[in-house]
matplotlib code that plots the C-alpha trace (Angstrom):
import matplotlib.pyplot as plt

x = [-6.0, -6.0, -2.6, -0.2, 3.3, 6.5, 7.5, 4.5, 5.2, 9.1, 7.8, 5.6, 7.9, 10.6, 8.3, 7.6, 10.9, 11.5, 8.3, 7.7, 11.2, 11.8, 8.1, 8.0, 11.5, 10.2, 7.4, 9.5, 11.8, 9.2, 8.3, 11.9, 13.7, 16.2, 17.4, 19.4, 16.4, 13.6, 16.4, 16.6, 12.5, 11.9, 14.0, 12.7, 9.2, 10.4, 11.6, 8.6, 6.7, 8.4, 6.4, 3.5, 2.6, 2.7, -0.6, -1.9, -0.7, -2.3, -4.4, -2.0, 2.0, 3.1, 0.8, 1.1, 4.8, 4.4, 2.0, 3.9, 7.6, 6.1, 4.2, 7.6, 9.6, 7.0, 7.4, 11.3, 11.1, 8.5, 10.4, 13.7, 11.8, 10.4, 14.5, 15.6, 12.9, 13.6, 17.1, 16.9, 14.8, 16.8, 19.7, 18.3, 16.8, 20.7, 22.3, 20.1, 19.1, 14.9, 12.2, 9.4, 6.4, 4.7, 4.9, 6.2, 8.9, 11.6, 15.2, 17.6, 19.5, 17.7, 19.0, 17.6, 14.3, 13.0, 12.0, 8.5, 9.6, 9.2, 11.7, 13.8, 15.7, 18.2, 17.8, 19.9, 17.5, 18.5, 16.8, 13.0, 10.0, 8.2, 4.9, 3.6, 4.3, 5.2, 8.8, 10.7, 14.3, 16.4, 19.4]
y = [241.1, 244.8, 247.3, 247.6, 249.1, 248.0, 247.9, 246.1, 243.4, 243.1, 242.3, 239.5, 238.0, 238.1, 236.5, 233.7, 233.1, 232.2, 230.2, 228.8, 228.2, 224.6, 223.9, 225.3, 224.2, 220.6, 220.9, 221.9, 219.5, 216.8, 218.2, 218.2, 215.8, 218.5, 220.2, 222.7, 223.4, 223.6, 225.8, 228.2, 228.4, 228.6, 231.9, 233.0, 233.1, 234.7, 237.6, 237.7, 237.9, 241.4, 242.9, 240.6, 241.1, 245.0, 244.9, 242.5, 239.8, 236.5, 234.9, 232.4, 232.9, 229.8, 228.2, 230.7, 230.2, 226.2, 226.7, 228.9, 227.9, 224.0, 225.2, 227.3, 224.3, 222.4, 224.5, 224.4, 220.5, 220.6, 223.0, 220.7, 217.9, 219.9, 220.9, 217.4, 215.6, 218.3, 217.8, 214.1, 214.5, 217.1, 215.0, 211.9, 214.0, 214.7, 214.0, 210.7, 210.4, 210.6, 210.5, 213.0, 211.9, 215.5, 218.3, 215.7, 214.1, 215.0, 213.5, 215.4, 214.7, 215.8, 218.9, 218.7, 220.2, 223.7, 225.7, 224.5, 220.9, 220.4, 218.6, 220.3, 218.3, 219.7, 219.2, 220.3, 223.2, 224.3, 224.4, 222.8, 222.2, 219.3, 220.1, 217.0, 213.0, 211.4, 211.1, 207.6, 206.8, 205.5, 204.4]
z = [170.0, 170.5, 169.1, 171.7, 171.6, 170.6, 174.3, 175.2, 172.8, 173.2, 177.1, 175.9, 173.4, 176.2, 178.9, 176.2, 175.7, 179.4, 179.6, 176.1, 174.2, 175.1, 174.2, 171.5, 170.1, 171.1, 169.2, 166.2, 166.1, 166.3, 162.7, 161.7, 162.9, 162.6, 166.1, 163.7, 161.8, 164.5, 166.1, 162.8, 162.7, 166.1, 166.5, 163.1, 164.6, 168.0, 165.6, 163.5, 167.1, 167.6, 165.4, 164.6, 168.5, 168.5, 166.7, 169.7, 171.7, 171.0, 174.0, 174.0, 173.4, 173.2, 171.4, 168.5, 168.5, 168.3, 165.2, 163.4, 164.0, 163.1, 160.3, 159.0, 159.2, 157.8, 154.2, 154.4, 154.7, 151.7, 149.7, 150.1, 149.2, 146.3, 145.4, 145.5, 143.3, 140.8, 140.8, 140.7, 137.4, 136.1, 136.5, 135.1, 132.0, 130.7, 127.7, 126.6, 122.8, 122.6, 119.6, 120.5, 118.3, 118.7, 115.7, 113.2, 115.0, 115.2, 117.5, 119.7, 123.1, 126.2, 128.3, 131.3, 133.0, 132.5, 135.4, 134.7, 135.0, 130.9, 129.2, 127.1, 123.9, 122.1, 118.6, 114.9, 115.1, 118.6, 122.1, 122.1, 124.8, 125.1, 126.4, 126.3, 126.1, 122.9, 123.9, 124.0, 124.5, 121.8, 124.0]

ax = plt.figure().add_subplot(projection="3d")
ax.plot(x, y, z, "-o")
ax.set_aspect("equal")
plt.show()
């Protein structure tokens, strides 16, 4: 890929639009399952072409669109996944009674997940961590 202009790139990513969009949206939502989604991707990568393309147009349009539209979808469908486990746990790690064996022992009611995925209890003393196992329900 050599630098072209602005122009010269706003050209290409127009001609692969009239060429390439169903492709590459069929691609997409193949990956996601999602016409919405592969929808939402698929024009995010046709605006990202604008101005990845005016340091070169790839040898192949079409195919760069497919890649990166699938592989952007791909990361929004991990990162939900991601959202939803941790919610699921957070949700399940509230408000129950637990013994954690580590730093002497001590009892409190959990409160939820930090944003590293620790449980945190909440105990006489206030707010604590637990950084490792040792913990077991009492309910």
């Amino acid at each position: 890929m050599s630098s072209v202009g602005v122009a010269a790139a706003a050209a290409a990513v127009a001609d692969a639009h009239r060429h390439e969009w169903a492709f590459v949206l069929a691609a997409t939502v193949r990956v996601t399952r999602d016409i919405d989604l592969a929808e939402e991707c698929v024009q995010a990568d046709y605006a990202q072409a604008l101005t990845s393309w005016a340091d070169g147009i790839p040898a192949r349009p079409g195919a760069w669109l497919t890649t990166v539209a699938r592989r952007r979808a791909l990361d929004l469908l991990r990162r939900e996944s991601v959202l939803r486990r941790f919610q699921e746990r957070s949700s399940f790690a509230q408000g129950r009674r637990v013994r954690v064996e580590e730093d002497g022992g001590y009892e409190g009611l959990t409160a939820g997940l930090d944003a590293r995925g620790f449980l945190q209890v909440e105990t006489v003393k206030g707010l604590r961590t637990v950084l490792s196992g040792g913990v077991r329900g009492m309910d």
